[in-house]
N, C-alpha and C positions, 0 to 999 in steps of 0.2 A: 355210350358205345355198345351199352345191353350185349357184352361178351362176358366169359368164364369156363375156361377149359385149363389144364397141364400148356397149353401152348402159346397162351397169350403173355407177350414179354413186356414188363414192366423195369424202367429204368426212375428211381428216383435218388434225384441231390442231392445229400446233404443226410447219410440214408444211417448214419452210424449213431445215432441219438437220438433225445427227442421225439419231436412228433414222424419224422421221417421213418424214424426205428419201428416207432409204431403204425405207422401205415404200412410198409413191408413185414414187418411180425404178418399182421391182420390179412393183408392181399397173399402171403404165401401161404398161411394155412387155409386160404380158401382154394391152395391148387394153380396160382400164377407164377411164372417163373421169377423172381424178381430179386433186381439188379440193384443195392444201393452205390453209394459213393465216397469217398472221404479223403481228405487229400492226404494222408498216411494212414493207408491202411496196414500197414503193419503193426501200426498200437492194439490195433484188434484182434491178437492173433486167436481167441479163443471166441472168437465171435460166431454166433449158431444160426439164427432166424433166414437166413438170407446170406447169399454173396457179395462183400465189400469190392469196388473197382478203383483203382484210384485214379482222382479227378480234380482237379482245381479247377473251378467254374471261370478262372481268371487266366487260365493258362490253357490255349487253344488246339494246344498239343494233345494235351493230355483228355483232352473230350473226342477228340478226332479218332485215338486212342482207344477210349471206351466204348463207342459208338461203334468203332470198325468190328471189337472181340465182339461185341453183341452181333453185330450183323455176320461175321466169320461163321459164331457157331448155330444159331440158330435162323440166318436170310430175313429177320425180319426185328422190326420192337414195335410194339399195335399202343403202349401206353408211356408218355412222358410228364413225370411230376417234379416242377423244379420247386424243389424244397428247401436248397441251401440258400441259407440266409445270414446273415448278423446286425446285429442289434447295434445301438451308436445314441449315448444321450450326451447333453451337455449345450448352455446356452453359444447358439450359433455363434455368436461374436468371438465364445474362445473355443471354438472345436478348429482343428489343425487344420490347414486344408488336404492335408494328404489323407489324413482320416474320412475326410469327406468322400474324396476320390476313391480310395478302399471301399469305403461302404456300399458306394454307388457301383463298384466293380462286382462285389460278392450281390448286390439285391436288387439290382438294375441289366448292367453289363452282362454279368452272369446266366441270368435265365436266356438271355437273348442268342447268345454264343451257342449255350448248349443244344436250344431252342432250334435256329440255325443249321448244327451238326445231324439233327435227327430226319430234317424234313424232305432231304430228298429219298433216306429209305421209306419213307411213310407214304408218300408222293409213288415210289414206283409199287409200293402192296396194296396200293389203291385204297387205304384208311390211318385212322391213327386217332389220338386223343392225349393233347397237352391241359395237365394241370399247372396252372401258376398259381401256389400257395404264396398271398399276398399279406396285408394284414388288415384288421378295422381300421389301426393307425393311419392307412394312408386314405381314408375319406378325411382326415381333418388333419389340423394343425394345429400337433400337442407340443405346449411349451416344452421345452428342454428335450424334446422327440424331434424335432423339426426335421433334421436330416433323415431321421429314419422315415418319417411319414412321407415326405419327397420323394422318397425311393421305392416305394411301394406305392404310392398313389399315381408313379410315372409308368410300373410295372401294370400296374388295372388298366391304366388310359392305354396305354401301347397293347395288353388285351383286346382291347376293345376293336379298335384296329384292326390287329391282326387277322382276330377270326374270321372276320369278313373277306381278307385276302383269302385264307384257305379253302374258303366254303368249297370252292369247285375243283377241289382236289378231294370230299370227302376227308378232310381231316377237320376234325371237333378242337376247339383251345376254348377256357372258362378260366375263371378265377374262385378261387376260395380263399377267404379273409378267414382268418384266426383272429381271435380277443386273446387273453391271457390265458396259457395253458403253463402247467406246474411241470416245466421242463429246465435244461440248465443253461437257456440263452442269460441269464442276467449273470451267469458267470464268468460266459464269453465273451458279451459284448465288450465295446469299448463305450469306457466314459471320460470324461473330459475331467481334472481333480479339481475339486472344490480346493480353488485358491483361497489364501486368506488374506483379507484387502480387497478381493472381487466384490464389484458393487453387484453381483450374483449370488455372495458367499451362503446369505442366509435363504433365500428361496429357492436355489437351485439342492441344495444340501438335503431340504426339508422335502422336493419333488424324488430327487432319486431316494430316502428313504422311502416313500409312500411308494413310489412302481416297485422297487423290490419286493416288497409287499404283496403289491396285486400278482407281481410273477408265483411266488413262492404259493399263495391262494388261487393260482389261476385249478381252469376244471383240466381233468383229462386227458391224454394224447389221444388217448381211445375214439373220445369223440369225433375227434377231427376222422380219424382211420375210417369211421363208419360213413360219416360222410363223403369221404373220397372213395370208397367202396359203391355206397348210391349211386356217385356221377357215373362211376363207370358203367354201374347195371341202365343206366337211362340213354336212350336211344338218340337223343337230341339235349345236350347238357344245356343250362339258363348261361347269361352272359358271367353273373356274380351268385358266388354266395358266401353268405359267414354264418359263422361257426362261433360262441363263447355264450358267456350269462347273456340274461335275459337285458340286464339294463346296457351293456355294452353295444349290442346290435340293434338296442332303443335308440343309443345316442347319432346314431346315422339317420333315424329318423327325425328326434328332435332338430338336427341341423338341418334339416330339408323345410320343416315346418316354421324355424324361428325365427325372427328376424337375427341378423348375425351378430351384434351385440349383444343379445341376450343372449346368444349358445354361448359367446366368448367369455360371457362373465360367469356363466354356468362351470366354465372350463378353468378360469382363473380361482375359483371358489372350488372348487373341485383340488386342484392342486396349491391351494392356499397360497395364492398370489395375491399379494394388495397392492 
């Protein structure tokens, strides 16, 4: 969007924690006005970096809401980052289905809704630029992830799509995939309980120990910040990008180059499946 001024308004999802926290930290002190979100933002009351609005990405009220006091006070929003997300492990066979439905509400439904609310002010200022923070997860299909990878990998593809609808409005949409970052989604999410008797008991047990892991080692919010920083300074954003270690954003390669059996058994030895 190659913008940066005191006037350019930033609205991001999910904006009280996390990587979101930290991309509004990072975009206000560089001088953007920005707007996160939380569905009580009253827990927040001693909150600094930015302005909490409250929002449930599930509740269509409450965006129509946010989006109206944005356009009230200032006629316009030139940046939309939909960040809110949640996490959902647990072999599909015993995940709920109403968990399922939820997930796909807050990391599918959600970005869509808000996505939706934003584009006829962006349409009538004649520009705008949505980020959809996706993840690396939804390029594959991670055991005991499966729901969550579905749900971001629906969000990149329906990306993909879209942009091409707004072209001729001058509105910019991209994705950026996150790998693990050392934030407090593994405390949020939902997981599914290791039953005892489930012919899952022992390898699903031994997977959600090892991701907690990776969350708790993942890199920096920061990183993601500066990235999302980039797209905005660039005039013409790419369709994808990701953000994590080095071998995380290799494995989206290897499964382009492998045959799929051997990425899969790469994956099942990875999370110590036999």
């Amino acid at each position: 969007m190659n913008t940066e001024n005191n006037t350019t308004v930033v609205l991001i999802t999910g904006g009280s924690s996390g990587i979101g926290k930290s991309i509004g930290t990072f975009l206000a002190n560089k001088g953007y006005i920005v707007y996160g979100t939380s569905r009580n933002p009253s827990k927040f009351d001693d909150f600094q970096p930015f302005r909490l609005l409250q929002l449930d990405v599930a509740d269509t009220k409450t965006i129509e809401s946010a989006v109206n006091e944005i356009a009230e006070k200032h006629g316009r929003l030139d940046i939309l980052i939909n960040n809110a997300g949640a996490g959902i492990m647990g072999a599909i066979e015993e995940v709920p289905h109403d968990e399922i439905l939820k997930n796909f509400t807050t990391n599918y439904f959600g970005p869509i809704n808000v996505t939706k609310a934003v584009l006829p002010l962006m349409r009538k200022q004649g520009n705008g630029l949505i980020i959809n923070v996706t993840s690396i997860a939804g390029y594959m299909g991670l055991p005991y992830r499966g729901i969550y990878s579905a749900s971001k990998a629906a969000l990149e593809i329906t990306t993909e799509a879209w942009r091409m609808e707004l072209k001729s409005f001058n509105i910019e949409m991209t994705n950026v995939a996150p790998g693990d970052f050392a934030t407090n989604i593994a405390a949020g999410r939902y997981h599914a309980p290791i039953l005892e008797g489930s012919p899952y008991e022992q390898s699903y047990g031994d997977a959600l120990k090892l991701m907690n892991e990776h969350v708790d080692a993942g890199s920096d919010p920061q990183e993601m910040a500066k990235v999302v920083y980039n797209i905005i300074k660039t005039k013409k954003p790419k369709v994808h990008y990701k953000v994590g270690a080095f071998m995380q954003k290799f494995s989206i390669v290897l499964k382009r180059i492998l045959p799929d059996k051997v990425y899969e058994k790469l994956l099942m030895n990875h999370y110590q499946i036999k």
